[in-house]
C-alpha positions in Angstrom: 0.0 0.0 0.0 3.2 2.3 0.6 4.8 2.1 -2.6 1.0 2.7 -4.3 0.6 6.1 -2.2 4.3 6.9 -3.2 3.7 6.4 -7.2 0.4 8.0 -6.7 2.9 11.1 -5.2 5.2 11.2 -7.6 2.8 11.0 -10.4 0.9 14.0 -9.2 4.0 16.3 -8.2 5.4 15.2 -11.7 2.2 16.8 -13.0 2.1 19.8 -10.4 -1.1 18.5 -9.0 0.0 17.7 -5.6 -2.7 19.9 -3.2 0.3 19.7 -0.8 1.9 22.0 -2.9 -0.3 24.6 -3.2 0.7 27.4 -0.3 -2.1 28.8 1.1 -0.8 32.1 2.0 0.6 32.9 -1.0 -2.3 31.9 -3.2 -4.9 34.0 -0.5 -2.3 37.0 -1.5 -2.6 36.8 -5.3 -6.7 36.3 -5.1 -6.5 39.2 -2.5 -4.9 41.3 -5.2 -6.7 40.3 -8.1 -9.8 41.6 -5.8 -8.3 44.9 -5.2 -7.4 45.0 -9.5 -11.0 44.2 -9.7 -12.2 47.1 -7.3 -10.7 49.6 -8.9 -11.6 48.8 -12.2 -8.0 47.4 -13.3 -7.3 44.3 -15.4 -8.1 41.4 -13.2 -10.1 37.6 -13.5 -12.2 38.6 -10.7 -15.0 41.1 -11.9 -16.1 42.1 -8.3 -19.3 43.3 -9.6 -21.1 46.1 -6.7 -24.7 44.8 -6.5 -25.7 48.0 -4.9 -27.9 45.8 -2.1 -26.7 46.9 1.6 -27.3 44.5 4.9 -27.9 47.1 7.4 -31.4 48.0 6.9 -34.3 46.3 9.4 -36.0 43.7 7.9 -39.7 44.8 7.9 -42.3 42.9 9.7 -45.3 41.3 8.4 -44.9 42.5 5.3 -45.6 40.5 2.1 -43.1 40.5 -0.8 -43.4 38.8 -4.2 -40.2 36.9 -4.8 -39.1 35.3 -8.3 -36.6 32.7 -8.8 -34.8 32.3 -12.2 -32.1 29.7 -12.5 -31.5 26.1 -14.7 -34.5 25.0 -16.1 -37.1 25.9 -13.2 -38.3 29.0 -12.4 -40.1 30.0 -9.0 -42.5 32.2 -7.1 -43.7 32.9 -4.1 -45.0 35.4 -1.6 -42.7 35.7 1.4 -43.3 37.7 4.4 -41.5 38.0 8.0 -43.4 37.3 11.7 -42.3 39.1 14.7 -39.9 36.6 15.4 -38.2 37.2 12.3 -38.7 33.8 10.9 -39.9 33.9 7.4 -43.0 32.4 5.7 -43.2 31.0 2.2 -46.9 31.1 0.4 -48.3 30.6 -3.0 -45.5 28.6 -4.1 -45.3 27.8 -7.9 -42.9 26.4 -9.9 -42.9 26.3 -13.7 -40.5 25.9 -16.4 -37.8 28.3 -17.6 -39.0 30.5 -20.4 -36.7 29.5 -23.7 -35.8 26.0 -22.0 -37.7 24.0 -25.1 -37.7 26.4 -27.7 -36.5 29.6 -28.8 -38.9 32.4 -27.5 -38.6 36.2 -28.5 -38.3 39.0 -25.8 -41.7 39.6 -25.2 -42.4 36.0 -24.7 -40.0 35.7 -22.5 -41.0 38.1 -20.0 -44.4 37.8 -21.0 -44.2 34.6 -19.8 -42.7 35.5 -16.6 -45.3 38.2 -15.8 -48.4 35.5 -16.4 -45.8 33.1 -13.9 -46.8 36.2 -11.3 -50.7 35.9 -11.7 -51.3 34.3 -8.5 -49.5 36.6 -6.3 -48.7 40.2 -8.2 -51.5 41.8 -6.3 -50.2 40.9 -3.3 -47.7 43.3 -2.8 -45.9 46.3 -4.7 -42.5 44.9 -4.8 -40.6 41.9 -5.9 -37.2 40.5 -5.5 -36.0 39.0 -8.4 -32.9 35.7 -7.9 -31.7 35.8 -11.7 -28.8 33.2 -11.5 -27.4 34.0 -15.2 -25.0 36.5 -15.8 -26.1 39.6 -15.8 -24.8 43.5 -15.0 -26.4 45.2 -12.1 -26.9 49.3 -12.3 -27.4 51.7 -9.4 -31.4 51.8 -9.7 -31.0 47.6 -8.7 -32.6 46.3 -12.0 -30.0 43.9 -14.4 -29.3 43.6 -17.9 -28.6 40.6 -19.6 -25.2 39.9 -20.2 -25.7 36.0 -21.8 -28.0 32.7 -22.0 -25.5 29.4 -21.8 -27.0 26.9 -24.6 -29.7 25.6 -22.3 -31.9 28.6 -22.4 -32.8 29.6 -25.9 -34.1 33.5 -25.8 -31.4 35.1 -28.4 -33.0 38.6 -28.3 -32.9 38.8 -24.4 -29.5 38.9 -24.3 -28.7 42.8 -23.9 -31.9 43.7 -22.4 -33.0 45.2 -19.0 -34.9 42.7 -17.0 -36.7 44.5 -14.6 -38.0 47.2 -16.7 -38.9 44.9 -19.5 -41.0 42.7 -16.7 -43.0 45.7 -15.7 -43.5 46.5 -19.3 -45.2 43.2 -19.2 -46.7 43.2 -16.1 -48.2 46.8 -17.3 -49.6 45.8 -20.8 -53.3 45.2 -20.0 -53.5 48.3 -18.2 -55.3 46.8 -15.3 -51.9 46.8 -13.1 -49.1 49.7 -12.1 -45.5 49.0 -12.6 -43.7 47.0 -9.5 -40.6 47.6 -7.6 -38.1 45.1 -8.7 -34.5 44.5 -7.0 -32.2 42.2 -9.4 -29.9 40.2 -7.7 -28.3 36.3 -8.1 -28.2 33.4 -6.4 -24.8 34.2 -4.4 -25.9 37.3 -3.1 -29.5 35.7 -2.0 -27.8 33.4 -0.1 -25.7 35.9 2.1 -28.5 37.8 3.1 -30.6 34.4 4.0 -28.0 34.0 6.7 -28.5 37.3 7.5 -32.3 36.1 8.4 -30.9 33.6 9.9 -29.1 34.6 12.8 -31.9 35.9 14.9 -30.6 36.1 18.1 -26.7 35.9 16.8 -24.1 38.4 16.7 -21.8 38.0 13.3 -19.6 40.9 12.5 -19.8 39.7 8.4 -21.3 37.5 6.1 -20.1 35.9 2.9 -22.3 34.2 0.6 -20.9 31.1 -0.5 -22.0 28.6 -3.8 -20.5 25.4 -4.5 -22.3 23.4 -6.5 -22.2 22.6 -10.6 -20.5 26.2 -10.5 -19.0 28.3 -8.1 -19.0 31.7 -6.6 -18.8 33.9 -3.4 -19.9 37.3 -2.3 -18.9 39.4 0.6 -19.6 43.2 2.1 -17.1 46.1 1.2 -17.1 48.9 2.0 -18.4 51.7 -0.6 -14.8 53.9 -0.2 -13.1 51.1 -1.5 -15.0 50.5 -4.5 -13.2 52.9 -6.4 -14.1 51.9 -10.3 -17.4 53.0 -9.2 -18.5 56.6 -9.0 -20.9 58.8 -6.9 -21.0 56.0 -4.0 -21.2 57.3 -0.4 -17.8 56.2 1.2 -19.9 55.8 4.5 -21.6 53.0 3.3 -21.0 49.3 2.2 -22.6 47.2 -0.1 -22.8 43.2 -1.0 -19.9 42.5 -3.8 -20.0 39.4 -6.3 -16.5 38.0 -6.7 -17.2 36.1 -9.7 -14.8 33.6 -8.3 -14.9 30.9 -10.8 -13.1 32.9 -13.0 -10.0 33.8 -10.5 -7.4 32.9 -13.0 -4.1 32.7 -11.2 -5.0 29.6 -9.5 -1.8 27.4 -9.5 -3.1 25.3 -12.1 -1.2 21.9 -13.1 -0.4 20.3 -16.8 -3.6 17.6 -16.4 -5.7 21.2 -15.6 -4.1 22.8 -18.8 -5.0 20.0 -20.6 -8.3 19.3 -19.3 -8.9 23.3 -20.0 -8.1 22.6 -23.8 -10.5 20.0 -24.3 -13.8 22.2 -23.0 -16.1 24.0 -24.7 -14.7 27.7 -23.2 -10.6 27.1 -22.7 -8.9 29.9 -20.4 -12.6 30.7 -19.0 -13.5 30.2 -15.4 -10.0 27.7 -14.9 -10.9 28.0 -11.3 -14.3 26.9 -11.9 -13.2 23.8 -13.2 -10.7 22.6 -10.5 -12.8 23.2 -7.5 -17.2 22.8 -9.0 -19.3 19.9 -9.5 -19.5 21.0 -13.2 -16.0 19.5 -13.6 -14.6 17.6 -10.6 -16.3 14.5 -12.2 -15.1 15.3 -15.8 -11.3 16.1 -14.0 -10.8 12.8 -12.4 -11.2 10.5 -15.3 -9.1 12.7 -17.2 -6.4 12.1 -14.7 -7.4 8.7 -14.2 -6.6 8.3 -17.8 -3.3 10.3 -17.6 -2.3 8.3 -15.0 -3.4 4.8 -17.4 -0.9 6.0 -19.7 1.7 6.5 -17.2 1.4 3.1 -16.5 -0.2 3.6 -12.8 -3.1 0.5 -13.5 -3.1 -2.2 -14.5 -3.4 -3.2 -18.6 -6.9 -4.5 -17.6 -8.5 -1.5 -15.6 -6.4 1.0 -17.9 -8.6 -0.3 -20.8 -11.3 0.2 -19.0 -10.9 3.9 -17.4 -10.6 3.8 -22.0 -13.6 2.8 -22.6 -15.6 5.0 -19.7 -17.4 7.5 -22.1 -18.0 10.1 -18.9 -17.9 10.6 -15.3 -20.2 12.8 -13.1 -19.3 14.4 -9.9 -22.1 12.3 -8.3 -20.5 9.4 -10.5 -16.9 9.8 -8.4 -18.9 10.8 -4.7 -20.4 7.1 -4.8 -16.9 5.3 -6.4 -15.4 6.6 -2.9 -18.1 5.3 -1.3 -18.3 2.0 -3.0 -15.2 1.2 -4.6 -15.6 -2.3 -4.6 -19.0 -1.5 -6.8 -22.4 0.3 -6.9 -25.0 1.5 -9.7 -24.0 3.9 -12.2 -21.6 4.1 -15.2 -18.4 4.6 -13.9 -18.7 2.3 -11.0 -20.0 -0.4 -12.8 -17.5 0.2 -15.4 -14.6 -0.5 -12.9 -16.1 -3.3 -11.5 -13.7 -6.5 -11.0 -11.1 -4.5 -10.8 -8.0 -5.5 -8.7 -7.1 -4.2 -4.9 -4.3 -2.2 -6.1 -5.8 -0.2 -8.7 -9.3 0.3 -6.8 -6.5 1.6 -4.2 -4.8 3.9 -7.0 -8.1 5.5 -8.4 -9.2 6.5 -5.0 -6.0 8.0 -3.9 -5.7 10.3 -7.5 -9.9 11.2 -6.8 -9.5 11.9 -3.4 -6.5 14.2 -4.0 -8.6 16.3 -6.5 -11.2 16.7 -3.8 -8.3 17.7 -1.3 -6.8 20.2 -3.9 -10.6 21.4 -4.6 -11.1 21.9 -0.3 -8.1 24.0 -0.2 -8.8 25.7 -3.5 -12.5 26.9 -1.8 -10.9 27.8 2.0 -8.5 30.0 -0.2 -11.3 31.9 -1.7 -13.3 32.3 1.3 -10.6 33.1 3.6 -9.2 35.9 0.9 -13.0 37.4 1.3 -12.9 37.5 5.2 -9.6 38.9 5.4 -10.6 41.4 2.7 -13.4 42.1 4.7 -11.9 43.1 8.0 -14.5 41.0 10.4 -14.2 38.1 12.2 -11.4 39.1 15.1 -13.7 39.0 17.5 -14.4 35.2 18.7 -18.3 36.6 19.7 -18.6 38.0 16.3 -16.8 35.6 14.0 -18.0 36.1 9.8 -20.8 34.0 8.7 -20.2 32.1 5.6 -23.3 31.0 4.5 -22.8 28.0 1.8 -24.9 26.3 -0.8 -24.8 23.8 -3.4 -24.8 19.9 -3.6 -21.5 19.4 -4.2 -20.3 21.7 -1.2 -22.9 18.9 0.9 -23.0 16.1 -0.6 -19.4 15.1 -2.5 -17.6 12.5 -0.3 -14.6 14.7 2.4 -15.5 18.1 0.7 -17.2 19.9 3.5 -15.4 18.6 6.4 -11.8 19.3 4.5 -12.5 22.7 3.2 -13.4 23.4 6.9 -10.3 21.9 8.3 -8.2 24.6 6.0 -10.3 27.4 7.3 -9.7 25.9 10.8 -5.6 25.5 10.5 -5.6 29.2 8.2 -7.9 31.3 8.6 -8.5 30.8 12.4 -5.1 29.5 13.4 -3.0 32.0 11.4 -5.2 34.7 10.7 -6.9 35.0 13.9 -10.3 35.4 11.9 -13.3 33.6 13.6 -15.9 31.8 11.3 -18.7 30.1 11.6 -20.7 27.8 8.3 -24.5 27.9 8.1 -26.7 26.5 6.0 -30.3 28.1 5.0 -33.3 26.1 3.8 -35.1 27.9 0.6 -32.0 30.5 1.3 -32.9 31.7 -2.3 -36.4 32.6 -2.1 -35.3 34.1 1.3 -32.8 36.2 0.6 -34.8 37.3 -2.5 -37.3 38.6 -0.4 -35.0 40.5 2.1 -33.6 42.4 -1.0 -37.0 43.2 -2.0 -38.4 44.1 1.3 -34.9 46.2 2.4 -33.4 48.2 -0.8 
């Protein structure tokens, strides 16, 4: 078992993909000063986008809001309103399919579309808080324009457009209803402000807003002063950022990533993205598992078999490490049969891809605490609040991305932390942005 882990070593510092190499405190220092670059309007990877949506404000009580919820192929709405405990309630759910998810629709279907989705609940209250997880460009007055559609939602002439004030042109057309208060935001930001909801009772000195799932991304609070690309902002204030993280692009990528970055559909885009999201991990490993059949690290008889795998999932790599000996699914049943040793030596090359990807994620959110000046008191430590399945759910993610905040950013930095997770955080934290800016 010794001489497996040491070829499995070798092999990955021969191909800089060791995790052990990656120094945290230098890598926090470069993502720290891409942030500033990005701040101040300089060439960076990170766009740190202002969203314009603060935190302080009280959250009003008993007050309904209409909340929408745009992202993959569903969309959702809801009226959401909070007691005078704080806690929030969810009505009138309804969940219906993306508009351009079947075929292409022009702009005024689209948001025709999403105004009749509203039917049920637009009378209910004069503002709405719109989760649009695509990218879009957020302006001063809170409403987005479209930046792009990836290939799954087909509405070509929405690309460009303003959302907000093209939904209350819908909303408006049978003259029977007044325009709405709409506040844009994504799915990042929504779930910072969900903790924010959250901590009834709690005393945080920050939050950060945390996604890791088939993509990745964080948010944090800045203050306004140091937004400098930005004009006319008062330097009292501060504001939710959106670090675009995927697309931090000095990650100390190695020559499997480089080649891996070749073969996909966008190479030189979001290459942080696809070491640390669920989007990729699964993709990543039998890549390398196939690097490493080259390198003559298997066996002749699993080799031709890591071959003849046509793909690999995230989800597909979570239940090998959980089942190596064999379960359901492509990849597993694909390597079924195979021998001790090179069950041993496919684990060993997954699991340090999900070690690189922990230490790749307590980079970023460390570099956003730090950058946000919170946490050094132990009574009001930052709140990252994180979503997404593969953050949950992917086999030694979670628990190792907190042991490097633990041994870095708590240990070394002296910065206090504490992870929560929000049920229907989305819808939440929509409604907080609609009920508060």
């Amino acid at each position: 078992m010794e001489k497996i882990e040491d070829k499995v070593k070798t092999f990955l510092a021969a191909n800089d993909m060791d995790p052990a190499d990656i120094d945290m405190e230098q890598t926090c220092g470069v993502f720290i000063e891409e942030m500033d670059l990005g701040l101040a309007g300089e060439d960076s990877s990170l766009a740190m986008l202002p969203t314009y949506i603060e935190t302080e404000r009280e959250i009003p009580l008993d007050e309904p809001v209409i909340v929408m919820d745009a992202g993959g192929t569903n969309f959702r709405t809801a009226l959401v309103s909070f007691d005078r405990k704080g806690d929030p309630k969810i009505e009138n759910l309804g969940l219906f399919p993306m508009p351009g998810i079947k075929e292409q629709v022009t702009k005024q279907e689209f948001f025709n579309t999403m105004a009749r989705y509203l039917d049920e609940v637009i009378d209910k209250s004069t503002n709405i808080g719109f989760c649009f997880s695509y990218p879009i460009e957020i302006f001063p007055n809170k409403d987005g324009k479209v930046l792009y559609f990836s290939k799954e939602i087909k509405a070509d002439e929405v690309a460009g457009e303003m959302i907000g004030e093209n939904l209350n042109i819908a909303i408006t057309s049978s003259g029977k209803r007044d325009k709405r208060r709409i506040i844009l935001l994504n799915d990042t930001v929504t779930t910072l402000l969900a903790g924010r909801a959250s901590a009834a009772g709690r005393s945080f000195g920050t939050y950060i807003g945390f996604i890791l799932g088939t993509g990745t991304n964080c948010c944090y609070v800045e203050s306004n002063k140091n937004i400098t690309k930005t004009q006319n902002l008062d330097p009292a204030g501060s504001q939710i950022v959106n670090v675009e993280s995927g697309g931090f692009g000095k990650a100390p990528q190695g020559k499997i990533d480089k080649e891996f970055d070749q073969s996909s559909l966008n190479p030189g885009m979001y290459t942080f993205e696809k070491m640390v999201s669920g989007a990729y991990l699964g993709p990543l490993s039998l890549w390398t598992l196939r690097k490493a059949a080259d390198n003559a690290l298997f066996s002749k008889d699993f080799a031709e078999k890591i071959k003849n795998v046509e793909k690999a999932t995230t989800k597909d790599i979570s239940v090998f490490l959980s089942f190596p000996q064999g379960r359901d699914g492509p990849f597993s049943s694909a390597l079924q049969s195979a021998n001790e040793n090179d069950i041993s030596t496919a684990c060993r090359l997954i699991d340090a891809l999900i070690e690189r990807a922990a230490k790749l994620a307590a980079i970023k959110l460390s570099s956003a605490a730090i950058k946000s000046g919170q946490g050094r008191d132990p009574g009001r430590p930052v709140c990252i609040v994180a979503e997404g399945t593969t953050f949950y759910r992917l086999r030694y993610l979670k628990q190792r991305v907190e042991y490097y905040l633990k041994d870095y950013l708590e240990n070394d930095k002296g910065i206090y932390y504490e992870i929560m997770n929000v049920e229907n955080a989305t819808l939440i934290g929509a409604a907080i942005a609609g009920l508060t800016n």
